[in-house]
N, C-alpha and C positions, 0 to 999 in steps of 0.2 A: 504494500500500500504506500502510494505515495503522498507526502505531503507539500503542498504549494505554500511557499513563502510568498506571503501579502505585503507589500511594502506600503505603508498609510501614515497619513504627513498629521503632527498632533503641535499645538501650540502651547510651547514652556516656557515659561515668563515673558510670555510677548512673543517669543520668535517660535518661527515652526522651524520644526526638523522631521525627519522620515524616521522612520521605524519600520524593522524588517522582522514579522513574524509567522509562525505559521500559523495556519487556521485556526486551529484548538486553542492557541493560547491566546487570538483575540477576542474567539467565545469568549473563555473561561475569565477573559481579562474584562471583558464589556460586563459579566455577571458580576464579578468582584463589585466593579462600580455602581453598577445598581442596586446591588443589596447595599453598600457602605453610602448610599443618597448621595455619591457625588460625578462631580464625569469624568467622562476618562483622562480627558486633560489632567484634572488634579490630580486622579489618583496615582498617573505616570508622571506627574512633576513631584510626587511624595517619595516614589519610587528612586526617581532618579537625584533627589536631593539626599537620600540614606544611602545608597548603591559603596559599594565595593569593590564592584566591577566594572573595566574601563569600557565596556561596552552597555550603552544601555541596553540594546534586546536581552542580550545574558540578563540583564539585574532583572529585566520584564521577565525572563522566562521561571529564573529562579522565584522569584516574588509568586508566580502562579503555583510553583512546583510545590511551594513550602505553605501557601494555603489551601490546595486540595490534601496535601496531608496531614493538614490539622484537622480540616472536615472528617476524612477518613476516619484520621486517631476519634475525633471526639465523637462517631458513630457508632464504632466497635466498642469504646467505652460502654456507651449506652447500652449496645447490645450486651456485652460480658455483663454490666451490671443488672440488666433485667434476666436475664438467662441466671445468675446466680442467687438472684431472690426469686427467683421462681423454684431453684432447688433445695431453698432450705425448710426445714421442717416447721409447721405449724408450730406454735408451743403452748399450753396445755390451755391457757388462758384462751388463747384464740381458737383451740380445738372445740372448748366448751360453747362458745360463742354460734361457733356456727355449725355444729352438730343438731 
């Protein structure tokens, strides 16, 4: 499967510059921003004002890579957690209860 690099021009502090990404990450990247209430613009000038990488798509891509897997993480949380209170035992109080 191949993936197309979308090259799309975004305005950072006044000046535009291009940015080269692929598909998935300008989904993933337009969701961020709308769930976080802001636009893309800001969210890629928040981005690129923390960055540690001298490339901004690297810093975009990382920035996507390391909030889908905190979604992930805080999914599987959920689910270990419900799955684990589902397997523990009644205790006698609560057996009476609803016997």
């Amino acid at each position: 499967m191949k993936s197309t690099v979308i090259k799309r021009s975004i305005v950072l502090d006044g000046h535009k510059t291009s940015v080269s990404l692929e598909e998935p990450f300008w989904t993933e990247l337009k969701e961020i921003a709308h769930f976080e209430h802001m636009t893309l613009s800001k969210l890629v000038g928040g981005i690129d004002a923390m960055r540690k990488q001298s490339n901004l798509s690297s810093a975009i891509r990382l920035f996507v890579l390391e909030h889908v897997q905190k979604q992930s993480s805080s999914a599987d949380d959920c689910t270990k957690s419900r799955t684990y209170s589902q397997t523990l035992p009644l205790n006698s109080h609560q057996q009476s209860t609803t016997e």
